[in-house]
C-alpha positions as CSV (number, residue, x, y, z in Angstrom):
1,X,28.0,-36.3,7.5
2,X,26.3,-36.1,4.1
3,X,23.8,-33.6,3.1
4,X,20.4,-33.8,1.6
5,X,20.8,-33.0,-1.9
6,X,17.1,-32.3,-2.3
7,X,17.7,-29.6,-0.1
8,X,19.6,-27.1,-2.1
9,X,17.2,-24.5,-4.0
10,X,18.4,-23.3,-6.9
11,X,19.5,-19.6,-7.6
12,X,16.9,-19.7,-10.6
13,X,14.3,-20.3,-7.9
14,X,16.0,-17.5,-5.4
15,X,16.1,-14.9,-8.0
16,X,12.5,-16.3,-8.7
17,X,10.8,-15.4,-5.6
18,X,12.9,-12.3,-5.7
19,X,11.2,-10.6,-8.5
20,X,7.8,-11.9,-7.3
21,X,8.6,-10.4,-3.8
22,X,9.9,-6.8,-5.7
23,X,7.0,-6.6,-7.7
24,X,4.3,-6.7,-4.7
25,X,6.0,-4.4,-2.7
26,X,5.7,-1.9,-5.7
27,X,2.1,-2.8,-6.2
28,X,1.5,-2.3,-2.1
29,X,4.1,1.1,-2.4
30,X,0.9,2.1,-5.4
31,X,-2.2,1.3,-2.7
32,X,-0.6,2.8,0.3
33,X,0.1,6.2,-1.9
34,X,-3.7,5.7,-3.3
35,X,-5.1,4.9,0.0
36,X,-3.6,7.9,2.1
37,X,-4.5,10.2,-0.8
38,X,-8.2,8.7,-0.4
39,X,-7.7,9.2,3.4
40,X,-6.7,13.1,2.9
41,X,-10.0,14.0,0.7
42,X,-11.9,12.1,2.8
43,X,-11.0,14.5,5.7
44,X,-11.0,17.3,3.9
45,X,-14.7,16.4,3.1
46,X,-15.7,15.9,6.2
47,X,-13.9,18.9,7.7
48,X,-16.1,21.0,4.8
49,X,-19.4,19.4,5.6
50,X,-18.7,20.2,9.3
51,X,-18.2,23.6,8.7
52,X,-21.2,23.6,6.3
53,X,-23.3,22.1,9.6
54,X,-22.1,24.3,12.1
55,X,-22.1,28.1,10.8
56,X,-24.1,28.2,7.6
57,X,-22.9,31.6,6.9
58,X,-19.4,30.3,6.4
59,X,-20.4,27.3,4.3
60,X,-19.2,28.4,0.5
């Protein structure tokens, strides 16, 4: 049984998609930090306009 010689990928290509794949999930590791920082003041916003609602002696 012979195989396909077409088949093989080189490491070049490997090593490649490697780096490509790295990269990205730094870039995502960057937006996920951003995005639950962004997610925190958001409900720290809200939880300060609710208070400001509710009781406007307590609102500073």
């Amino acid at each position: 049984m012979k195989l396909n010689p077409f088949n093989k990928k080189s490491t070049a290509y490997y090593d490649k998609v490697k780096a490509e794949y790295d990269q990205l999930r730094r870039q995502l590791a960057v937006v996920n930090k951003e995005l639950i920082d962004a997610e925190q003041q958001h409900a720290k916003e809200r939880d300060h306009q609710t208070r400001c609602v509710m009781p406007p002696a307590r609102c500073q």
